[in-house]
C-alpha positions as CSV (number, residue, x, y, z in Angstrom):
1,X,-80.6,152.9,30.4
2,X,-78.4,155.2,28.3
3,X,-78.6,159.0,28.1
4,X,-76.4,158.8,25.2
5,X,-78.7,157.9,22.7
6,X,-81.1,160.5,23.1
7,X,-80.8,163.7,21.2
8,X,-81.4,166.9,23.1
9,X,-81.9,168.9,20.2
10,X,-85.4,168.7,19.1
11,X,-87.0,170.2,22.2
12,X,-83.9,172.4,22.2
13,X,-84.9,173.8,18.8
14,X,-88.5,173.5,19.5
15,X,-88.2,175.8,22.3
16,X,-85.7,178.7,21.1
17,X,-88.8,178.2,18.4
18,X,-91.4,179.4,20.8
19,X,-88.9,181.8,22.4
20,X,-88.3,183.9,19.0
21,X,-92.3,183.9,18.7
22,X,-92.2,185.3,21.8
23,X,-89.9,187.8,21.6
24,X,-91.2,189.4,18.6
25,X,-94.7,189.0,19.2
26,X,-93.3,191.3,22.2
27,X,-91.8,193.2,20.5
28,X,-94.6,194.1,18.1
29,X,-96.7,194.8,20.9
30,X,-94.6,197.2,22.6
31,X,-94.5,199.1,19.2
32,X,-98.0,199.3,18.7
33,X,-99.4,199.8,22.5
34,X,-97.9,203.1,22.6
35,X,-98.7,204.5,19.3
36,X,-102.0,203.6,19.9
37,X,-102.0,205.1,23.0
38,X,-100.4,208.0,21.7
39,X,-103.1,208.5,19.5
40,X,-105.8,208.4,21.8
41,X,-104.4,211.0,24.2
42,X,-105.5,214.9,23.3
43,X,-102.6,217.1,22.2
44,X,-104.4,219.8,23.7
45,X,-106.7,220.3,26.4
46,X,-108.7,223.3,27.4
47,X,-110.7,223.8,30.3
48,X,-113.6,225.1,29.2
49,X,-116.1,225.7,32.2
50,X,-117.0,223.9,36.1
51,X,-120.9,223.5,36.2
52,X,-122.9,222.1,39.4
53,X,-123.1,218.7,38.9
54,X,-126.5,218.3,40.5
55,X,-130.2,220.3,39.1
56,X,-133.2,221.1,41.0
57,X,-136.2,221.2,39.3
58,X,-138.4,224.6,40.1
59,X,-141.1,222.0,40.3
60,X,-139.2,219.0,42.1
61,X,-138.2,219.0,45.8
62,X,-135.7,216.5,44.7
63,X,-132.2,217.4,43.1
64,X,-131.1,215.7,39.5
65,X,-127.9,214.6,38.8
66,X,-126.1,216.3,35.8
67,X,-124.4,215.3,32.8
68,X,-123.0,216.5,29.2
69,X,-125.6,216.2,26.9
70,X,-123.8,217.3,23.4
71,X,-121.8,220.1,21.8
72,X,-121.4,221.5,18.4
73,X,-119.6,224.7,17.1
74,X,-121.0,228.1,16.3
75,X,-120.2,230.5,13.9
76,X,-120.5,234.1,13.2
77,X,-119.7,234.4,9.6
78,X,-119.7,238.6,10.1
79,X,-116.9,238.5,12.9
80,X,-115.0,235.1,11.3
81,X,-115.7,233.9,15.0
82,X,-116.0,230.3,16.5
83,X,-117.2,229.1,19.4
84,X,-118.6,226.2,21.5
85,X,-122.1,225.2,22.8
86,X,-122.0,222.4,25.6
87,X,-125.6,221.5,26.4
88,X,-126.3,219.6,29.6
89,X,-129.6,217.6,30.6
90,X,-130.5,215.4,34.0
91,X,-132.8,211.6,34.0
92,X,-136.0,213.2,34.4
93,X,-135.8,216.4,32.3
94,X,-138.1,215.1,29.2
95,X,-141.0,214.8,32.1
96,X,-140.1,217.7,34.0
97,X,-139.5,220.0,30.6
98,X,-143.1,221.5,30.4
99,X,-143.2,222.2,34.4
100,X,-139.5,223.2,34.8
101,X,-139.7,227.3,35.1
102,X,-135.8,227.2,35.7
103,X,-135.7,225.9,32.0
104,X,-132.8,222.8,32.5
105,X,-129.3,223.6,33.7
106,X,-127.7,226.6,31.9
107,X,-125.5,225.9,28.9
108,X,-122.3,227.0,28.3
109,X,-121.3,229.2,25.3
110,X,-117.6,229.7,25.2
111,X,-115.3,231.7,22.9
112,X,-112.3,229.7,22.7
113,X,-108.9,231.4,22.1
114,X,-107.3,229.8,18.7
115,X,-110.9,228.8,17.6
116,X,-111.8,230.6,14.6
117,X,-114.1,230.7,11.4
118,X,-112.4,230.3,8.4
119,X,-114.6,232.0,5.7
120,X,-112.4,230.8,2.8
121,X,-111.9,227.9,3.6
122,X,-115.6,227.0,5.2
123,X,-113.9,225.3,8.5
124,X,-113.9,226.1,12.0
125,X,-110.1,225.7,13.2
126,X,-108.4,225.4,16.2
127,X,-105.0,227.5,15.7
128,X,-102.2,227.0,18.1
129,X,-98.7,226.4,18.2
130,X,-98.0,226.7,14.9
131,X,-100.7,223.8,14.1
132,X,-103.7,224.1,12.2
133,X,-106.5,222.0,13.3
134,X,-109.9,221.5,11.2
135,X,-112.5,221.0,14.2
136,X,-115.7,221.4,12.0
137,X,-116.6,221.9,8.0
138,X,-119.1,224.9,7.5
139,X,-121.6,224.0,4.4
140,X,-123.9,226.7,3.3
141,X,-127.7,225.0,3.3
142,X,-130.6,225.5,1.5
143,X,-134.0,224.6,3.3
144,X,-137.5,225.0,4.1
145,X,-137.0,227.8,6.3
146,X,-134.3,229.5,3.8
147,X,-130.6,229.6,3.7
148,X,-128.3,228.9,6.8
149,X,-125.0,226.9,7.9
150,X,-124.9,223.6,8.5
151,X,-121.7,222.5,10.6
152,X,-120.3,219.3,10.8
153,X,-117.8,218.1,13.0
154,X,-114.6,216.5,12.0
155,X,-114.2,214.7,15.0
156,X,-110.6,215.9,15.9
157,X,-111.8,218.3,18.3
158,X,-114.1,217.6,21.2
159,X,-115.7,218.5,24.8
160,X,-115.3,215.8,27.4
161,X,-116.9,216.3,30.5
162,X,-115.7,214.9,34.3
163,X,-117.2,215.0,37.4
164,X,-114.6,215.9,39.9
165,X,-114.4,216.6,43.5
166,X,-113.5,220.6,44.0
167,X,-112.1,222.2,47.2
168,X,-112.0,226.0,47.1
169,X,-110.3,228.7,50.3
170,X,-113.6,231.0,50.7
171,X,-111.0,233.3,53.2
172,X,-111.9,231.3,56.4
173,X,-112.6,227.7,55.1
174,X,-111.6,225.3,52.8
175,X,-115.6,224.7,51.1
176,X,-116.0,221.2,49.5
177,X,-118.3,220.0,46.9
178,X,-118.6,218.3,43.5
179,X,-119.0,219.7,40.0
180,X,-118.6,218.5,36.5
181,X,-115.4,220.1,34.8
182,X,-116.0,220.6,31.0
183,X,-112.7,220.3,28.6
184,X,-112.2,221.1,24.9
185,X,-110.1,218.9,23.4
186,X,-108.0,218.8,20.1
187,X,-106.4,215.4,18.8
């Protein structure tokens, strides 16, 4: 049998076919992996506060782990300051809330610098290098216990919260031990 009669050039062409697919289907992909990446990254992130990452009870022998329960913003519509309210909670805390004397771990209540109340404009913004970020809108409210300020976030600023291992030089030893490390976050 012959090899001249047969034509190479079908699979030829079927195969630089599936090639060019492949090559831009690649190539799309490497062009939208990274801006989507990109985009999910923070363009600026603040430590905020390291809290224990473990809560005793006063009424439990028994130590609770700890984790980030929510935050929102505050406002002081008198200063035209901002700031943030992490609030954390452990498993058992809706059975031990009556009975806990130590009233939960402690929240933290930070000032941030470049967070501000925008009175004008009814926004909290995050103001840093030369960029204006809208973290929350500010809404006056009217309800059944009279007037306040409803604030809703915008989601492009957030607090994340990571437990992390910590080792800290007391002057004689190196101490070791784990805490959750809280981080405000603008996109």
């Amino acid at each position: 049998m012959s090899l001249h009669g047969i034509s190479p050039k079908p699979r030829l062409r079927a195969s630089l076919g599936r090639l060019v697919i492949l090559i831009v289907a690649g190539g799309a992909l490497m062009v939208l992996v990274p801006g989507t990446l990109a985009a999910s990254v923070p363009m600026t992130r603040i430590k905020i506060d390291t809290v224990p990452d473990q809560y005793m009870p006063a009424n439990v022998t028994m130590r609770e782990p700890v984790s980030m329960q929510e935050f929102h913003f505050e406002v002081n519509t008198e200063t035209k300051r901002a700031r943030v309210f992490v609030g954390y909670t452990y498993p058992d805390e809706l059975i031990n809330d009556g009975e806990d004397d130590n009233g939960g771990p402690a929240p933290t209540v930070k000032q941030i610098p470049g967070l501000n109340y925008d009175a004008a404009a009814h926004e909290v913004v995050y103001e840093a290098n030369g960029r204006r970020t809208v973290c929350a809108d500010v809404l006056p409210h009217k309800g059944l216990f009279g007037r306040h300020l409803k604030i809703k976030n915008t989601g492009t600023c957030t607090v994340t919260a990571e437990d992390v291992k910590h080792a800290e030089d007391d002057g004689w030893a190196i101490q070791r031990f784990r805490a959750i490390d809280t981080y405000f976050e603008v996109r």
